[in-house]
KETIKE-557035 format. One line per field, with one value per residue: x, y, z of N, C-alpha, C, O in turn. Coordinates in pm, 1 decimal. Each point is the difference from the previous one (the first is absolute). Layout:
BEGIN
n_x: c(X | ...)
n_y: c(Y | ...)
n_z: c(Z | ...)
ca_x: c(X | ...)
ca_y: c(Y | ...)
ca_z: c(Z | ...)
c_x: c(X | ...)
c_y: c(Y | ...)
c_z: c(Z | ...)
o_x: c(X | ...)
o_y: c(Y | ...)
o_z: c(Z | ...)
***
This chain:
BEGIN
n_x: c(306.4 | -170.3 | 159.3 | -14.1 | 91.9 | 223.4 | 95.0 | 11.8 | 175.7 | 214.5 | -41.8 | 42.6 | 165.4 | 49.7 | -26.6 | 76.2 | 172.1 | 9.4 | 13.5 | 165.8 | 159.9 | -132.4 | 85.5 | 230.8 | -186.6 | -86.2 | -146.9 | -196.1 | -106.4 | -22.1 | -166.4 | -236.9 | -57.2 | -102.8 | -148.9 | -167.9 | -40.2 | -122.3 | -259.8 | -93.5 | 36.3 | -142.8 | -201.5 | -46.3 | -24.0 | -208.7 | -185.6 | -63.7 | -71.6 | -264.9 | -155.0 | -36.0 | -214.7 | -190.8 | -118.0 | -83.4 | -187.7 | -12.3 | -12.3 | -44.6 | 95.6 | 213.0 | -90.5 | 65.9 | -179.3 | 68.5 | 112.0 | -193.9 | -14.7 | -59.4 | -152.0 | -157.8 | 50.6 | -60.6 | -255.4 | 56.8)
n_y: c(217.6 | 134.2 | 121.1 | -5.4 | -148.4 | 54.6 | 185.1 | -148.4 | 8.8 | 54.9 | -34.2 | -197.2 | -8.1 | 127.9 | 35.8 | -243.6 | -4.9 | 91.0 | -75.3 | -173.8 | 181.2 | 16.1 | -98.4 | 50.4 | -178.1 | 22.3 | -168.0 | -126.7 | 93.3 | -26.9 | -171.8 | 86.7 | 72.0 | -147.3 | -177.5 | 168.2 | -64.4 | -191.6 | -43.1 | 102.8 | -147.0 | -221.9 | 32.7 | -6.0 | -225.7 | -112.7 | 30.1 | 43.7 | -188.3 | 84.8 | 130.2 | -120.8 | -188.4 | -0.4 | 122.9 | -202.5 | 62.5 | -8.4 | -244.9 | 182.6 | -18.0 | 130.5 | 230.4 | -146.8 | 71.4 | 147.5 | -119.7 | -100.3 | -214.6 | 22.4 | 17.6 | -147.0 | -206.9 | 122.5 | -66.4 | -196.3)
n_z: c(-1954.5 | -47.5 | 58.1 | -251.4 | -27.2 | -97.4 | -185.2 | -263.3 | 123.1 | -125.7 | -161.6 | -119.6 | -106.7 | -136.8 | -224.3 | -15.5 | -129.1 | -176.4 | -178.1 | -76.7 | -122.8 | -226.0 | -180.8 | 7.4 | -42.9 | -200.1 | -23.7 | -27.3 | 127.7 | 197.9 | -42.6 | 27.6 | 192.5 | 130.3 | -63.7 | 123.3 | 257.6 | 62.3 | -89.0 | 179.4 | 202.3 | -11.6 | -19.8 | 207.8 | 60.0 | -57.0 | 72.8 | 201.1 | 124.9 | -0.2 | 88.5 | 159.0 | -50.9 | -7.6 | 191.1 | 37.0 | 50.5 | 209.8 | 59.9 | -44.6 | -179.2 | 36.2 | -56.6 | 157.8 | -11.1 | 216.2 | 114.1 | -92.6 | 11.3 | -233.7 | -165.2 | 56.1 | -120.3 | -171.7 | 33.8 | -84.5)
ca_x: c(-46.4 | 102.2 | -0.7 | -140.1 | -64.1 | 44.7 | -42.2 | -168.8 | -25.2 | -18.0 | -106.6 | -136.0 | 51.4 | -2.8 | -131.3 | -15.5 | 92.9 | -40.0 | -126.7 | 26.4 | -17.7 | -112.9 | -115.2 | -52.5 | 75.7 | -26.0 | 141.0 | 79.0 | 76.3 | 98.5 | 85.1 | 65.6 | 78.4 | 129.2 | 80.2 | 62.2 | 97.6 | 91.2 | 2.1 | 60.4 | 143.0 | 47.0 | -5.3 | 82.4 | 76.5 | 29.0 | 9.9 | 177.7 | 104.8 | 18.7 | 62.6 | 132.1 | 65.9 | -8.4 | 123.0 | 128.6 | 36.9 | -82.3 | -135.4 | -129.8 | -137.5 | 70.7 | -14.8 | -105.7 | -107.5 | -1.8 | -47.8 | -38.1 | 139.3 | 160.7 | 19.3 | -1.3 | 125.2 | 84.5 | -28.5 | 21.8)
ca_y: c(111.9 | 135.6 | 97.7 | 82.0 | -111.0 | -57.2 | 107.4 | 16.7 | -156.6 | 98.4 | 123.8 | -74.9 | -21.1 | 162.6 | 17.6 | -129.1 | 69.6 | 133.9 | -40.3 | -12.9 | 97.0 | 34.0 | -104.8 | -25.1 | -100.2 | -178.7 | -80.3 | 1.7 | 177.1 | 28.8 | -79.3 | -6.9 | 116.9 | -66.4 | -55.3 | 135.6 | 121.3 | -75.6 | 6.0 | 114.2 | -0.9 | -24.5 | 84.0 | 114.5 | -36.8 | -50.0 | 170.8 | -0.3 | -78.2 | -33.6 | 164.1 | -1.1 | -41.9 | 139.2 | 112.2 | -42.9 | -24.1 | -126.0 | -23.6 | 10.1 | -116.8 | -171.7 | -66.9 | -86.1 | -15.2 | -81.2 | -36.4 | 149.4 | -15.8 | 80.3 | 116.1 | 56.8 | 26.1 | 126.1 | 140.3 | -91.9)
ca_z: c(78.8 | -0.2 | 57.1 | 5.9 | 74.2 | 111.3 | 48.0 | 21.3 | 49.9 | 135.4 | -16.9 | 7.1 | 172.2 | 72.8 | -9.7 | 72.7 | 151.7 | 80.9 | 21.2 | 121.4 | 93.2 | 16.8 | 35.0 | 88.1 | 116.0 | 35.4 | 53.9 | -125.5 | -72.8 | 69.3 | -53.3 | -129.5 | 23.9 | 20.3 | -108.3 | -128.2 | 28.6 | -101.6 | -121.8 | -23.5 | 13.6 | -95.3 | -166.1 | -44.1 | -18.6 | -131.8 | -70.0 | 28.0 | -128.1 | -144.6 | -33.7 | 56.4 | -117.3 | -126.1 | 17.2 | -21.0 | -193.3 | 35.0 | -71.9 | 159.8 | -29.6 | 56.2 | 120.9 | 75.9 | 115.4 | 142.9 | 82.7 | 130.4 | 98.0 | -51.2 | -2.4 | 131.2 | 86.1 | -3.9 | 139.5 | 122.0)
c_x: c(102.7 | -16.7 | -133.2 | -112.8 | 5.7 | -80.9 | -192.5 | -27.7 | 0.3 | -117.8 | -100.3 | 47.2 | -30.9 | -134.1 | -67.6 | 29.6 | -136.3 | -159.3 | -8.2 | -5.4 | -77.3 | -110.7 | -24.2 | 117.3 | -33.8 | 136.8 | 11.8 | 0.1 | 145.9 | 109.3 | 44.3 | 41.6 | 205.8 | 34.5 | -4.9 | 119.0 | 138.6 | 68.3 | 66.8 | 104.3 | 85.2 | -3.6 | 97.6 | 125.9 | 63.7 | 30.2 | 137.5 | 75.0 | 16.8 | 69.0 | 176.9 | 103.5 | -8.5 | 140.0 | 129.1 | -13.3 | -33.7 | -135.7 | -99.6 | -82.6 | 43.3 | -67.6 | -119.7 | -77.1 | 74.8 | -78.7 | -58.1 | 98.3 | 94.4 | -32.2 | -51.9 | 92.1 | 67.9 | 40.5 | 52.0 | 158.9)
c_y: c(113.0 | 74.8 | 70.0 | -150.7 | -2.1 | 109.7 | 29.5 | -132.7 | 103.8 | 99.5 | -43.0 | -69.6 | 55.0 | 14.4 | -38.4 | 59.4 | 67.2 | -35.6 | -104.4 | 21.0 | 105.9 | -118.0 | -35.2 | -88.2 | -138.9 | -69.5 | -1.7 | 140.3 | -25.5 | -106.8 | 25.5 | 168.8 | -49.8 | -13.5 | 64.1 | 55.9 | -104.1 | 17.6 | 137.8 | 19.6 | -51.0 | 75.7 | 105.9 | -55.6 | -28.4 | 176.2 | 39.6 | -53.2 | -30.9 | 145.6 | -37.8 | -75.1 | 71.1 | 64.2 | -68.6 | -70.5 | -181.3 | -7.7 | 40.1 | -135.5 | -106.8 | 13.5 | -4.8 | 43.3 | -80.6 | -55.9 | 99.5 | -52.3 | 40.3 | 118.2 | 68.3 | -34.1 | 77.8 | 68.1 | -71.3 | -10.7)
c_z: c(-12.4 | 76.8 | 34.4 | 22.0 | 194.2 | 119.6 | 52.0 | 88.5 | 196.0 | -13.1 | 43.4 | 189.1 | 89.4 | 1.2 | 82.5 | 182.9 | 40.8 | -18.6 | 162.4 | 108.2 | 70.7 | 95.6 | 175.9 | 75.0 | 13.9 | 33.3 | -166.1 | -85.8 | 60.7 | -35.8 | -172.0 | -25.4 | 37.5 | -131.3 | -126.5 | 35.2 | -38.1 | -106.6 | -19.1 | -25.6 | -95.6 | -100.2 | 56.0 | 37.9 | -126.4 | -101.3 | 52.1 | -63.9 | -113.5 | -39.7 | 68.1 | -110.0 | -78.7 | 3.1 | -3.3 | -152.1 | -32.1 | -67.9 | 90.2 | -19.3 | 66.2 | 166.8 | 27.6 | 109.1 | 30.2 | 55.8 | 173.4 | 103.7 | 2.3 | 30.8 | 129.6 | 92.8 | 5.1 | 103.4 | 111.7 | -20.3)
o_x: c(120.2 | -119.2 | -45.0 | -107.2 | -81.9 | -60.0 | -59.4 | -104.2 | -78.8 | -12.4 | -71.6 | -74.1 | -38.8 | -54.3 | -74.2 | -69.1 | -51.8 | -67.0 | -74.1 | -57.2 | 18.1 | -66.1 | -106.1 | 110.3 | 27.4 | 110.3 | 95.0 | 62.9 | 79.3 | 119.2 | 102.4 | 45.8 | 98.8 | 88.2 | 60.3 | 74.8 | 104.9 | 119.5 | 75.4 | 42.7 | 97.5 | 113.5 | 68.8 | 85.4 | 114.1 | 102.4 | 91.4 | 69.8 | 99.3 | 106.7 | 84.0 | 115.1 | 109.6 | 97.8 | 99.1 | 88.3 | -3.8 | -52.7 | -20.9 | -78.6 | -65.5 | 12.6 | -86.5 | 88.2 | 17.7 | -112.2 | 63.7 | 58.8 | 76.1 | 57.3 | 57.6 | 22.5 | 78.2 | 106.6 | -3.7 | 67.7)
o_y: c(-19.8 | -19.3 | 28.6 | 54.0 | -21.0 | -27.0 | 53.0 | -58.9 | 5.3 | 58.7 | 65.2 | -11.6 | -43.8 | -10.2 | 79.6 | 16.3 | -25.8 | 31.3 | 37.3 | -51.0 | 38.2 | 11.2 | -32.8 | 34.3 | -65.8 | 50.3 | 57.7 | -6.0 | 5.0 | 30.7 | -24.6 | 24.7 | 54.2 | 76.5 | -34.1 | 52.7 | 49.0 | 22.7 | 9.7 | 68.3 | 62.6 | 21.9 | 50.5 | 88.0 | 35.1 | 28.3 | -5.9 | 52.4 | -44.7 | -7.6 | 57.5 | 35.3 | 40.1 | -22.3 | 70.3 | -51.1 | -48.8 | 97.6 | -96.7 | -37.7 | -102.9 | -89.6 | 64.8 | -26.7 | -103.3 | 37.4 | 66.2 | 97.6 | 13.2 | 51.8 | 105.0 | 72.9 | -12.0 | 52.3 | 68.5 | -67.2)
o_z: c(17.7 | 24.0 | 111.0 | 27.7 | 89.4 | 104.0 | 93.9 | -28.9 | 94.3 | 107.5 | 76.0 | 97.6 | 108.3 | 110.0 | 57.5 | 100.6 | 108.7 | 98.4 | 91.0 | 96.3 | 115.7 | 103.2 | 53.2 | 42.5 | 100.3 | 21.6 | -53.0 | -105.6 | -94.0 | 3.8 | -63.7 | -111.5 | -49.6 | -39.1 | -101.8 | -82.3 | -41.8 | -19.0 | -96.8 | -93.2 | -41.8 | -42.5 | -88.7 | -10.1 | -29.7 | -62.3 | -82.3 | -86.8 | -57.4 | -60.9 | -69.3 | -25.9 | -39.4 | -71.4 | -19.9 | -68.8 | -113.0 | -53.6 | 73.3 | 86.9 | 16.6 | 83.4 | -59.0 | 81.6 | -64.6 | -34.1 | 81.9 | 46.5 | 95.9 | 95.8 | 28.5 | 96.6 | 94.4 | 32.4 | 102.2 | 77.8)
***
């Protein structure tokens, strides 16, 4: 996965996000509105660090999709 994958994976996220968001309100629009805004977090986690190894001259390909526990633990 490279950068411009990682980028059309958020687009289509987003896309998702907001159709969602349009839609309305079921219990399941709203559960699986929860686990795009997930999925969100991670890709732009992984896009940070893979561009952060880059700029230090590192492989971007060595890194990995977290885990959604990791990476929303951030805000806590």
């Amino acid at each position: 996965m490279n950068d411009k994958d990682v980028l059309g994976q958020i687009h289509d996220l987003v896309a998702e996000e907001h159709r969602l968001r349009d839609a309305g309100g079921s219990d399941e629009e709203r559960a699986r509105l929860a686990a795009v805004e997930q999925q969100l977090d991670q890709c732009w986690d992984l896009l940070r660090r893979r561009r952060a190894r880059e700029d230090a001259g590192q492989d971007p390909t060595a890194e990995r999709v977290r885990p959604s526990s990791e990476v929303e633990s951030y805000l806590q």
